[in-house]
FIKOLZA-1660 file (N, C-alpha, C; in steps of 0.1 Angstrom, whole numbers, plus 5000, padded with zeros to 4 digits):
% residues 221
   i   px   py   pz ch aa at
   1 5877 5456 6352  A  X  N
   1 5887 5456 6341  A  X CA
   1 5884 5469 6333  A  X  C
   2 5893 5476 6330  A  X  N
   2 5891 5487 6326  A  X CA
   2 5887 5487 6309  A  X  C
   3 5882 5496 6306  A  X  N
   3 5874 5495 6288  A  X CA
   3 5888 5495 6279  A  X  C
   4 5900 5499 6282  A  X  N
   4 5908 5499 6271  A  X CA
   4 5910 5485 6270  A  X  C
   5 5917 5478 6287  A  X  N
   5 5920 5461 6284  A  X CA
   5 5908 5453 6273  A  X  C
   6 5897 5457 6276  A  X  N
   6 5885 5449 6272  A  X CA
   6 5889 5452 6258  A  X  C
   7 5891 5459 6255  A  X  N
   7 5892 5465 6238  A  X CA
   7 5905 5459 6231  A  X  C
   8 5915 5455 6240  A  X  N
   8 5930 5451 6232  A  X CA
   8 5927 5436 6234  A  X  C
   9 5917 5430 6241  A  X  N
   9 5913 5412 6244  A  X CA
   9 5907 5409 6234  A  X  C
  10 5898 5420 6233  A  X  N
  10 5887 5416 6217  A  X CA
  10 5898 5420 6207  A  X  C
  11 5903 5427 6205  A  X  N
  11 5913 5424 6191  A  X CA
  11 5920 5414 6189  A  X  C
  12 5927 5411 6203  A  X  N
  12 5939 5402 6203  A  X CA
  12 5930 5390 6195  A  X  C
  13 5918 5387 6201  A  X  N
  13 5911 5373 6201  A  X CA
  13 5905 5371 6186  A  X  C
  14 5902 5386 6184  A  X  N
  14 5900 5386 6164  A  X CA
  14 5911 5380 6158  A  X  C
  15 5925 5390 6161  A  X  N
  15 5934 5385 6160  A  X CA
  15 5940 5367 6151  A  X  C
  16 5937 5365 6163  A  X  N
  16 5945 5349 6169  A  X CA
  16 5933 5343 6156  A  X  C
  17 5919 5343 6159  A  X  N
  17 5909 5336 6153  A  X CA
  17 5912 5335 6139  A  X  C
  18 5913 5351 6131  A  X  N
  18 5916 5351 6121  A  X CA
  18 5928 5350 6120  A  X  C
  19 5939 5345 6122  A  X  N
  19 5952 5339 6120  A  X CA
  19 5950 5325 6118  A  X  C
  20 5937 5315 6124  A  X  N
  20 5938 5302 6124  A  X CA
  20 5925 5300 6114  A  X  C
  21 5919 5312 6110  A  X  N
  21 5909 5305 6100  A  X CA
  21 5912 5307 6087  A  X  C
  22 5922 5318 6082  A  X  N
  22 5927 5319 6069  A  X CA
  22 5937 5309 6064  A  X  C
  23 5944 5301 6070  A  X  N
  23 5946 5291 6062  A  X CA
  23 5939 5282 6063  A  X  C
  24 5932 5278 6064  A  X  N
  24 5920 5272 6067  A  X CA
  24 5912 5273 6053  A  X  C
  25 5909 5287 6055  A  X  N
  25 5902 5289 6043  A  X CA
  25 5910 5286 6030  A  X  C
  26 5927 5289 6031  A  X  N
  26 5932 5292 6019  A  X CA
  26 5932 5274 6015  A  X  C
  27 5937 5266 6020  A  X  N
  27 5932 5248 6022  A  X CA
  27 5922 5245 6016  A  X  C
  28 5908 5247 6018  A  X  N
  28 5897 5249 6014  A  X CA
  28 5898 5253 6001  A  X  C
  29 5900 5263 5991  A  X  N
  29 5901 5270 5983  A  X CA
  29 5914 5258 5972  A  X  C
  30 5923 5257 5980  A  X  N
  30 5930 5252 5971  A  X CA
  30 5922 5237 5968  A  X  C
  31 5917 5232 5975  A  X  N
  31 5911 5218 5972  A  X CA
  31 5897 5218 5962  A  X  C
  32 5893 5230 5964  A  X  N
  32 5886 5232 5956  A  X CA
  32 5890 5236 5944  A  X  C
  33 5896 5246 5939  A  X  N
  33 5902 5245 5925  A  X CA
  33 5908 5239 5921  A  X  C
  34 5915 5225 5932  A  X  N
  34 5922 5217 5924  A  X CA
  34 5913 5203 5918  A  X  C
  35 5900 5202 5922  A  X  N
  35 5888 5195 5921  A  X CA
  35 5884 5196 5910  A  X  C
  36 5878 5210 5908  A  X  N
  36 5877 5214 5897  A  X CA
  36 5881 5211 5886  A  X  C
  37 5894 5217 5887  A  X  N
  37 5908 5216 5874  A  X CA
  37 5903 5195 5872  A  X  C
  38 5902 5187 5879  A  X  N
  38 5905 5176 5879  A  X CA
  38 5891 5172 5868  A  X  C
  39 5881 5176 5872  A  X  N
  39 5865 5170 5864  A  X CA
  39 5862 5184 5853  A  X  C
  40 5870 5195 5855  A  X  N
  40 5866 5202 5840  A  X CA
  40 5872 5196 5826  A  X  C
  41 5861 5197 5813  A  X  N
  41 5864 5190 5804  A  X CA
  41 5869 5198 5795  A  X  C
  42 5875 5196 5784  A  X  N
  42 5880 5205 5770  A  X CA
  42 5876 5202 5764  A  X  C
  43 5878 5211 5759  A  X  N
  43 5864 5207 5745  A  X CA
  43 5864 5201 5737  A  X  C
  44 5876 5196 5733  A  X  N
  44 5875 5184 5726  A  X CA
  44 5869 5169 5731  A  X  C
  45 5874 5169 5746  A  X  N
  45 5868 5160 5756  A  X CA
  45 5848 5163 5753  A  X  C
  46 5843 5175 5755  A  X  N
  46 5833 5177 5754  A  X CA
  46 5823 5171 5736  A  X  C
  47 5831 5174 5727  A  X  N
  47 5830 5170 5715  A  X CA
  47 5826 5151 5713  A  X  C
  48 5843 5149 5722  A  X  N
  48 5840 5128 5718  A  X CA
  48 5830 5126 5728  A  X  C
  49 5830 5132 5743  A  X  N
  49 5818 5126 5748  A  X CA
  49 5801 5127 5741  A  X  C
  50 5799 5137 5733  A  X  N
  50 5793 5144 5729  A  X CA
  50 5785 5129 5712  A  X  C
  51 5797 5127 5706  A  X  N
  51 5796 5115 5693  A  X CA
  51 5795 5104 5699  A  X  C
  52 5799 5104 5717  A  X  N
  52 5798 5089 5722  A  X CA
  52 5782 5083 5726  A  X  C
  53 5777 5099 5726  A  X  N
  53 5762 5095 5731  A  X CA
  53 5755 5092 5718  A  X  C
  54 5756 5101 5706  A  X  N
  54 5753 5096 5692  A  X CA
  54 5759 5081 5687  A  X  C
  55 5767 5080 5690  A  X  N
  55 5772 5066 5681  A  X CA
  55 5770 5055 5691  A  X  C
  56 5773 5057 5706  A  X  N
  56 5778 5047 5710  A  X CA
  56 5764 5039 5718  A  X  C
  57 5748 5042 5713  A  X  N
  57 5737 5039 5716  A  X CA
  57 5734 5029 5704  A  X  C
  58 5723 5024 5707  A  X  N
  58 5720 5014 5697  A  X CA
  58 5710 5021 5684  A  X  C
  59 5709 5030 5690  A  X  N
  59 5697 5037 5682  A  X CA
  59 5697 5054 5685  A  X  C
  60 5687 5063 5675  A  X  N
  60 5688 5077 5677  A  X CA
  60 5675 5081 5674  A  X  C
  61 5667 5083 5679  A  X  N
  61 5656 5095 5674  A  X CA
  61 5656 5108 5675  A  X  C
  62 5654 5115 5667  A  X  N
  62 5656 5128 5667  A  X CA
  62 5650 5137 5657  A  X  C
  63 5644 5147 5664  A  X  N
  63 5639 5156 5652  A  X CA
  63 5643 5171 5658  A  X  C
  64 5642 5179 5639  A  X  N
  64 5655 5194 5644  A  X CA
  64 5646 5200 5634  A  X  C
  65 5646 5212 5637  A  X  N
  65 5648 5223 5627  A  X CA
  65 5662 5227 5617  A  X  C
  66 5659 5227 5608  A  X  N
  66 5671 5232 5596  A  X CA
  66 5667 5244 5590  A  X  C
  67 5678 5254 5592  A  X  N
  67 5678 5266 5584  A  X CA
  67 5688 5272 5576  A  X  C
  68 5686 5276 5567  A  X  N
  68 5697 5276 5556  A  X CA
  68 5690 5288 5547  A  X  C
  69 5699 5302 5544  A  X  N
  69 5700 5311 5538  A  X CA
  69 5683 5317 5537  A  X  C
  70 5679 5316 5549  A  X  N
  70 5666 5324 5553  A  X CA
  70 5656 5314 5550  A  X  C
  71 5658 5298 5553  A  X  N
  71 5643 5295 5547  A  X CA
  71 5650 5281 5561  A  X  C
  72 5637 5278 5567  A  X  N
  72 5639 5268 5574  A  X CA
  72 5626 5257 5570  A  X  C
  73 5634 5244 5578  A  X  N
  73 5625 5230 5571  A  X CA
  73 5630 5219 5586  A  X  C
  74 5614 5214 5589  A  X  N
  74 5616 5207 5597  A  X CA
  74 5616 5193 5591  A  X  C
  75 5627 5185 5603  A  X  N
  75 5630 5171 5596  A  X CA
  75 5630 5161 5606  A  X  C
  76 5630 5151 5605  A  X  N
  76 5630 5139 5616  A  X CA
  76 5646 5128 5610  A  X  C
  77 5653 5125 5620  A  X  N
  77 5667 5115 5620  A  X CA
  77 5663 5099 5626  A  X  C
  78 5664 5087 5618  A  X  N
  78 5665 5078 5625  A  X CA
  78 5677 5071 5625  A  X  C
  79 5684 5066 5637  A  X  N
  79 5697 5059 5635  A  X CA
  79 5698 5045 5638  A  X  C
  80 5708 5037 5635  A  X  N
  80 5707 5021 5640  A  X CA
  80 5722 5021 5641  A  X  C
  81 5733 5023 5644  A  X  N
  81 5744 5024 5640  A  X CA
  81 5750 5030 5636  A  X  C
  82 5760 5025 5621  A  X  N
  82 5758 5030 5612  A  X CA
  82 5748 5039 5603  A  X  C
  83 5739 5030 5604  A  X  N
  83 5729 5035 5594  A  X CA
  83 5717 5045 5598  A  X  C
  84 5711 5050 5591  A  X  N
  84 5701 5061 5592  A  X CA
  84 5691 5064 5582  A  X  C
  85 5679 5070 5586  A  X  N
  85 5670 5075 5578  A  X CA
  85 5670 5086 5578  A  X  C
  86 5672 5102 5572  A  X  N
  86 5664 5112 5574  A  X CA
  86 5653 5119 5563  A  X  C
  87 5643 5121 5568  A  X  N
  87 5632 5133 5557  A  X CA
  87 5630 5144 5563  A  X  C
  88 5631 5155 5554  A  X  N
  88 5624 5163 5557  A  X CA
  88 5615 5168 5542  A  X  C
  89 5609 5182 5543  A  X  N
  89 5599 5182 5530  A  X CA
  89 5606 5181 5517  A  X  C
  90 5623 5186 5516  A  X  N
  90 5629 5187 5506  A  X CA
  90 5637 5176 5502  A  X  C
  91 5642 5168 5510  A  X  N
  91 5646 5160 5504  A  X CA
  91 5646 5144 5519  A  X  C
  92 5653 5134 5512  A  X  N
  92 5649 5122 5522  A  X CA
  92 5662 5115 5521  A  X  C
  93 5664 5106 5528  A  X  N
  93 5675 5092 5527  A  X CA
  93 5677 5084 5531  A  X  C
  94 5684 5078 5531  A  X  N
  94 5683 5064 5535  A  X CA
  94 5700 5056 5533  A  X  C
  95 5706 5058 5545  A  X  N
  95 5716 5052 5542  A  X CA
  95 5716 5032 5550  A  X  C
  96 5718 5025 5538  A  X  N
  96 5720 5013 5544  A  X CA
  96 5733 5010 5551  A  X  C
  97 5743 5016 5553  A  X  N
  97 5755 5011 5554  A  X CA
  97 5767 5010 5545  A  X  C
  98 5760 5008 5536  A  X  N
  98 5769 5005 5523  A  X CA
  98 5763 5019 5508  A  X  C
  99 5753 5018 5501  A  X  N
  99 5750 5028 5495  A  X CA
  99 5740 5038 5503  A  X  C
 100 5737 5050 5500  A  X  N
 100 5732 5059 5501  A  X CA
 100 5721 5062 5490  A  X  C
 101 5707 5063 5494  A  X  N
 101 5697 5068 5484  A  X CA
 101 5692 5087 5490  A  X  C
 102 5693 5092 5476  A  X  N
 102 5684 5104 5480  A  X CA
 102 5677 5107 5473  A  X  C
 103 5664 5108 5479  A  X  N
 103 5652 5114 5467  A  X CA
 103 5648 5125 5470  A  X  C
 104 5647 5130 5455  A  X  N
 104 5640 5148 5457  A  X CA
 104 5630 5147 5450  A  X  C
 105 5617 5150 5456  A  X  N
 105 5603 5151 5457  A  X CA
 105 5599 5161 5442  A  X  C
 106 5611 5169 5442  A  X  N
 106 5609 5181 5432  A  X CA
 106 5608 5176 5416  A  X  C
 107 5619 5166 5414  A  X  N
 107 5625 5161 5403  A  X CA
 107 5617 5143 5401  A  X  C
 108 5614 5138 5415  A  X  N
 108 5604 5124 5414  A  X CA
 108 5622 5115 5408  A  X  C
 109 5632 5121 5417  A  X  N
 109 5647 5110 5413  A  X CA
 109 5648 5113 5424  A  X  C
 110 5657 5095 5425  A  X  N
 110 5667 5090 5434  A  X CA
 110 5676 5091 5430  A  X  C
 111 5687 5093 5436  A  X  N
 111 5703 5089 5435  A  X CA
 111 5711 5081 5441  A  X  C
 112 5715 5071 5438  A  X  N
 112 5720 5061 5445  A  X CA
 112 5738 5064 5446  A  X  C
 113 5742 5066 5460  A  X  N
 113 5759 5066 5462  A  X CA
 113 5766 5058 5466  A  X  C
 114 5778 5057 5464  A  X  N
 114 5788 5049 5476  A  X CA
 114 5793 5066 5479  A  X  C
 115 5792 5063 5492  A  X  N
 115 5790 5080 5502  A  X CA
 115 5807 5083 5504  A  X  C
 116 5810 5092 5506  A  X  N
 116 5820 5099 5517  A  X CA
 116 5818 5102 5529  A  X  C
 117 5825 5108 5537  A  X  N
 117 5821 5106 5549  A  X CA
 117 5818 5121 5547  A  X  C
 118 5822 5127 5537  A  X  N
 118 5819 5146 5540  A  X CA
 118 5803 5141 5534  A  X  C
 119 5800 5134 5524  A  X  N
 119 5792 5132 5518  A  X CA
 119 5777 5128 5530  A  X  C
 120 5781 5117 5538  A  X  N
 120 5773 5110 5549  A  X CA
 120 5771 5123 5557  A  X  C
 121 5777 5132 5566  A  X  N
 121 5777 5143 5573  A  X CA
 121 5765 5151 5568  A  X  C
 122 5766 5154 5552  A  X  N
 122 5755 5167 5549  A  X CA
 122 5740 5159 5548  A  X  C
 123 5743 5144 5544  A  X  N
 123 5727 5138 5543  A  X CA
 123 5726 5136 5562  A  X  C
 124 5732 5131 5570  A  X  N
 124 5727 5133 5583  A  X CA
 124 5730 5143 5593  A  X  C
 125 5728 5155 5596  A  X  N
 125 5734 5166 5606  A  X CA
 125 5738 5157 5621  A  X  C
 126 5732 5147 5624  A  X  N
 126 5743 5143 5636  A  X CA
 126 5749 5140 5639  A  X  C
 127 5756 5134 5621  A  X  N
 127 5774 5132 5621  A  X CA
 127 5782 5142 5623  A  X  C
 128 5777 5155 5624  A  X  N
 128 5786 5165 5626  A  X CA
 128 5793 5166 5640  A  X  C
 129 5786 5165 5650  A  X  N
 129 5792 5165 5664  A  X CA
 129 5801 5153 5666  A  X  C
 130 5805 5142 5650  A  X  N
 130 5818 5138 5654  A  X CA
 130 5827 5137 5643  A  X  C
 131 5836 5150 5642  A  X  N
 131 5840 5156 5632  A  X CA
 131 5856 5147 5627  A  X  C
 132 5862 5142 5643  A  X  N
 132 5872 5129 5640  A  X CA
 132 5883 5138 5638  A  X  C
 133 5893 5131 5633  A  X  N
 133 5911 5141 5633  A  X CA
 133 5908 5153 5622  A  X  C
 134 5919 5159 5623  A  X  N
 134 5920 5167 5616  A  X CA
 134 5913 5183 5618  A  X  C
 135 5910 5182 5629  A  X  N
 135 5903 5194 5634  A  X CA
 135 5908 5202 5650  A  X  C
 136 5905 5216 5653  A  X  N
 136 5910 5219 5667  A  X CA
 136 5898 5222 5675  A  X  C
 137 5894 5219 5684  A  X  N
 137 5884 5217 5693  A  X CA
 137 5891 5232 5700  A  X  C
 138 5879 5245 5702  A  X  N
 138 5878 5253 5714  A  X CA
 138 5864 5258 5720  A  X  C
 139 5865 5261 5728  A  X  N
 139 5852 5267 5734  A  X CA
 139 5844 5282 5729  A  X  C
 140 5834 5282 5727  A  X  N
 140 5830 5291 5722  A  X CA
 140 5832 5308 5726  A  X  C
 141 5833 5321 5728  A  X  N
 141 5838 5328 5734  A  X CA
 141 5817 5329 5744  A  X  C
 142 5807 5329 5733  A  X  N
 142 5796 5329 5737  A  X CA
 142 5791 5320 5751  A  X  C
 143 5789 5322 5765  A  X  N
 143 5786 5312 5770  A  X CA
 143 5771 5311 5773  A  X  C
 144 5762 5301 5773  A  X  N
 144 5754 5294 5778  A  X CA
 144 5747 5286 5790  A  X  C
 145 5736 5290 5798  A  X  N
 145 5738 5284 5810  A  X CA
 145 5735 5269 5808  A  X  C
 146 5742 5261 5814  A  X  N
 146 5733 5247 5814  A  X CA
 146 5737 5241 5800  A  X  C
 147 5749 5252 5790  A  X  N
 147 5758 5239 5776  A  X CA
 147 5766 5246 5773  A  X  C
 148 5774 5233 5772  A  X  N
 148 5788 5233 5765  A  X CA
 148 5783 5242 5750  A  X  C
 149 5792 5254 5744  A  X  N
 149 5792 5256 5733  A  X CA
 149 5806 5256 5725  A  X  C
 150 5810 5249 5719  A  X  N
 150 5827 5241 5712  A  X CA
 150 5824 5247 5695  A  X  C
 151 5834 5252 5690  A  X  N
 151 5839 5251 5679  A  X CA
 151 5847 5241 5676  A  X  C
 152 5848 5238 5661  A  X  N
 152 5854 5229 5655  A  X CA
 152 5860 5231 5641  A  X  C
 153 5871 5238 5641  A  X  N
 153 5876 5241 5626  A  X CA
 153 5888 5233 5626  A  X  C
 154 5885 5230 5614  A  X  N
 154 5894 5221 5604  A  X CA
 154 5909 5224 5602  A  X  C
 155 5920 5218 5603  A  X  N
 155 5936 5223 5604  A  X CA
 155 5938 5226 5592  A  X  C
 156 5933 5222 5584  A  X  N
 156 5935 5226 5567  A  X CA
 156 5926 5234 5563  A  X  C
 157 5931 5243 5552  A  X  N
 157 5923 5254 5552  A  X CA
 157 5915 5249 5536  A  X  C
 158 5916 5235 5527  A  X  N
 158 5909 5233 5521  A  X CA
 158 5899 5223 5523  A  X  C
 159 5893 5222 5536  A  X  N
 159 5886 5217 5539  A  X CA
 159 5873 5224 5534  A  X  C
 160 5866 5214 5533  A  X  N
 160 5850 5220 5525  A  X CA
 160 5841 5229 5537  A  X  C
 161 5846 5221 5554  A  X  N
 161 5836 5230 5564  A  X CA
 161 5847 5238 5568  A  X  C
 162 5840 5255 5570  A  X  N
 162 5849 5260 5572  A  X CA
 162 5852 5260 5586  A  X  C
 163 5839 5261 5595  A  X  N
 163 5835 5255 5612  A  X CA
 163 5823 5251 5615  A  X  C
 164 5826 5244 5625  A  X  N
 164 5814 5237 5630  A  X CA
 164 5815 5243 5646  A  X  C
 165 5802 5244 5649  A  X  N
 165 5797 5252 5664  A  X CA
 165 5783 5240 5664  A  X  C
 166 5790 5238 5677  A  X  N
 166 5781 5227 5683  A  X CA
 166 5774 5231 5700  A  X  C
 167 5765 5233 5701  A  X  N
 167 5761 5235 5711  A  X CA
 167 5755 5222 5722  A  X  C
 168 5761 5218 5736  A  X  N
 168 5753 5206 5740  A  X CA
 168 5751 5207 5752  A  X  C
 169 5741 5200 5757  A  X  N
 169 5733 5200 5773  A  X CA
 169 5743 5189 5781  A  X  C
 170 5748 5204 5792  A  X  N
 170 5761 5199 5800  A  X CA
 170 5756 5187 5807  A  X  C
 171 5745 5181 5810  A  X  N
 171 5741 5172 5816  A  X CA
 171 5739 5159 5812  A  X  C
 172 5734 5160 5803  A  X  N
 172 5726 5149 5791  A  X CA
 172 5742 5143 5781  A  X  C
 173 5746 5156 5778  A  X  N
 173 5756 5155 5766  A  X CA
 173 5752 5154 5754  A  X  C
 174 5736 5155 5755  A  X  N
 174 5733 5150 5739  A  X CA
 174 5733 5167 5735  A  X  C
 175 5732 5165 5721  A  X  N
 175 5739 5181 5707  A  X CA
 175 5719 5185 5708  A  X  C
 176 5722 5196 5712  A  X  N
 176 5708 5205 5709  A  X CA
 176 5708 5217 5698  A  X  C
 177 5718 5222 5691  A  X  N
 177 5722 5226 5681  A  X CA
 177 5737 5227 5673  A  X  C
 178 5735 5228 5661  A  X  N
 178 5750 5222 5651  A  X CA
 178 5747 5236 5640  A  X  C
 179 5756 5242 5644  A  X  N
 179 5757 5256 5629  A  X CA
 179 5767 5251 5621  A  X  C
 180 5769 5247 5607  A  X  N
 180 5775 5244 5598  A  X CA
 180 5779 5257 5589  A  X  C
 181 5793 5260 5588  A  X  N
 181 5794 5270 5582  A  X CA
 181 5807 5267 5573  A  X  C
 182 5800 5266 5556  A  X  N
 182 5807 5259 5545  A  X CA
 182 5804 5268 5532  A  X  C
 183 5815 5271 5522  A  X  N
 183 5812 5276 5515  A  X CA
 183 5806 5297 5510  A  X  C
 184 5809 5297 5525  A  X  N
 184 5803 5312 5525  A  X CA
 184 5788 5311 5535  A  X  C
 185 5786 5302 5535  A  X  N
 185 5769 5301 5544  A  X CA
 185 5771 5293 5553  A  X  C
 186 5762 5294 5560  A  X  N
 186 5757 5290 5578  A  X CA
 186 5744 5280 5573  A  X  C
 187 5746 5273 5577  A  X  N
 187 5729 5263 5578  A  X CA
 187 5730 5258 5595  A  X  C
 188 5723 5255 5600  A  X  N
 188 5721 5257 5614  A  X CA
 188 5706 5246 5614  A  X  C
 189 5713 5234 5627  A  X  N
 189 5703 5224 5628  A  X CA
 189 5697 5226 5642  A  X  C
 190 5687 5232 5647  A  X  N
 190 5683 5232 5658  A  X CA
 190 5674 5221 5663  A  X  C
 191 5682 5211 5675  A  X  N
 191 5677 5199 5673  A  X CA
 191 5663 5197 5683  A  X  C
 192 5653 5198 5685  A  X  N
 192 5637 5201 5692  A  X CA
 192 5640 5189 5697  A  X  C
 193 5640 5178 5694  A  X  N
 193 5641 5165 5710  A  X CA
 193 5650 5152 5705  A  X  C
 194 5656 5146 5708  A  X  N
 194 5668 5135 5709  A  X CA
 194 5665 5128 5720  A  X  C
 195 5661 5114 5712  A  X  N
 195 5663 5101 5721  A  X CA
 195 5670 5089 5719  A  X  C
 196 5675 5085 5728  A  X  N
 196 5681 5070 5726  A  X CA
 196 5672 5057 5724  A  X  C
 197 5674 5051 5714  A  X  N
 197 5663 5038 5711  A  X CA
 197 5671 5027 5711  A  X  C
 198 5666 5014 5709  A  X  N
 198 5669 5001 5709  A  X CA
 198 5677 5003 5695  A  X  C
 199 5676 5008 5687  A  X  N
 199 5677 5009 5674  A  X CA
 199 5661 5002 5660  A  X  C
 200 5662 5004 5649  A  X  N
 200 5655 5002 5644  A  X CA
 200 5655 4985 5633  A  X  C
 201 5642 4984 5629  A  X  N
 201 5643 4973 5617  A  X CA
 201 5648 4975 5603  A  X  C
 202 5662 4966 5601  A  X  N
 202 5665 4969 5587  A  X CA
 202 5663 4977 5575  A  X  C
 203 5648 4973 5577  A  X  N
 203 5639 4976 5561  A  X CA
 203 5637 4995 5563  A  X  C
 204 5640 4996 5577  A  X  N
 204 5634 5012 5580  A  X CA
 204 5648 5017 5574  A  X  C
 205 5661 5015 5570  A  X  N
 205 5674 5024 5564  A  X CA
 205 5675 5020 5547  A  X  C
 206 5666 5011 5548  A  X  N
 206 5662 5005 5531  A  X CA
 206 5656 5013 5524  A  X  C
 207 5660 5017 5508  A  X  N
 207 5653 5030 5507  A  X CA
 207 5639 5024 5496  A  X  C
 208 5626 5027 5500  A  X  N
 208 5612 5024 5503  A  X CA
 208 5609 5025 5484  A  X  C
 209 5615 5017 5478  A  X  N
 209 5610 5017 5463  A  X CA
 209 5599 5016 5458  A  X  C
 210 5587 5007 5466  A  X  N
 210 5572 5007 5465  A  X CA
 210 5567 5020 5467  A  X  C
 211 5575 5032 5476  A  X  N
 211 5565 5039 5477  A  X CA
 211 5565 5053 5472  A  X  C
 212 5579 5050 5459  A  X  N
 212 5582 5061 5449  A  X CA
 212 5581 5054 5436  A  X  C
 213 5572 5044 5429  A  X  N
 213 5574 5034 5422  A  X CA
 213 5574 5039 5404  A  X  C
 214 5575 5058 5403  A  X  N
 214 5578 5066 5395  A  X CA
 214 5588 5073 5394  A  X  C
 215 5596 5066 5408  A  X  N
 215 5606 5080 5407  A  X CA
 215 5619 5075 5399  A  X  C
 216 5628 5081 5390  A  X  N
 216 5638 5077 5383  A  X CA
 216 5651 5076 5395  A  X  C
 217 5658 5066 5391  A  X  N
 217 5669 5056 5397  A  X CA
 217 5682 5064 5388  A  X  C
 218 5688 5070 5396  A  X  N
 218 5699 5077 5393  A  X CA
 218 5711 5065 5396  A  X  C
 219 5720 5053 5395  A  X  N
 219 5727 5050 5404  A  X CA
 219 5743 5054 5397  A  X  C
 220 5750 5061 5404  A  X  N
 220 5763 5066 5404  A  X CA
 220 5768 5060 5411  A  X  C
 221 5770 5042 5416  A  X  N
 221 5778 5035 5424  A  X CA
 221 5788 5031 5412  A  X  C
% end
């Protein structure tokens, strides 16, 4: 057989081969981006799954860093529900459900509330990752390997937060950082470890009056 035939057999046979593997491939491709498109989340999807691991546990432990206008303070979160404890050096609380106590160490006073929910949000930073109506959920332009990073600004522009930037572990779904940006400033919770618990004993969201038994009782209910 002469070298040209041998030469127009091997093309023909590239040919033909690649004529029956390109759609093949294009099949492949489409099932795959259409897979995709089917289990990618938005960010708002990313946000409620995000409050579902926070709320929807029996319990929370958690401890973060907080920084605000160049000074940072480490704090520890306990949750049961509703309710929560948080301390850190500057201030503490204790929400039962119903009122809200905060004591500042500085002044040796408590303050007793019936809370808001804007109010509940700044005494616990893990309420933030469920910010509820009234807001538009997008993705950050910043990406991350290994988390979701979601914005969260408010539809109304006299809202007290101006955005919320939530960062979460695409895997876990739990919030490993929350930048609060209110008022002209950034405070930023960087959360160092989150676990899920049984939840806690009553008395631990009860605010511990034996053990400030000088501190003055502010109550504004």
């Amino acid at each position: 057989m002469k070298k040209d035939n041998i030469s127009d057999m091997i093309e023909t046979t590239y040919r033909r081969a690649n004529a029956m593997v390109r759609p093949l491939f294009i099949l492949m491709f489409m099932i795959f981006v259409s897979s995709f498109q089917a289990f990618a989340l938005t960010a708002e999807e990313v946000a409620k799954k995000t409050a579902a691991v926070v709320s929807a546990s029996k319990g929370v432990s958690a401890s973060f860093t907080l920084t605000s206008n160049g000074r940072s303070a480490k704090g520890t979160v306990k949750t049961s529900g509703s309710k929560f404890a948080v301390s850190t050096p500057q201030v503490s609380t204790w929400y039962n459900g119903k009122s809200l106590y905060t004591y500042n160490p500085r002044t040796n006073e408590t303050t007793v509330t019936t809370p808001t929910r804007q109010e509940l949000m700044e005494s616990n930073p893990l309420l933030y990752v469920n910010a509820g109506t009234g807001f538009r959920y997008t993705f950050n332009p910043v990406k991350r390997n290994g988390k979701y990073v979601v914005d969260i600004t408010p539809v109304k522009k006299n809202s007290g937060i101006t955005k919320l930037t939530v960062t979460v572990n695409s895997t876990t779904f739990y919030p490993e950082k929350i930048s609060v940006t209110a008022g002209g400033s950034t405070t930023t919770v960087d959360v160092t470890s989150f676990k899920t618990t049984t939840g806690g004993t009553p008395a631990e969201f009860e605010y511990p009056k034996s053990r400030y038994p000088k501190a003055e009782i502010v109550d504004l209910r």
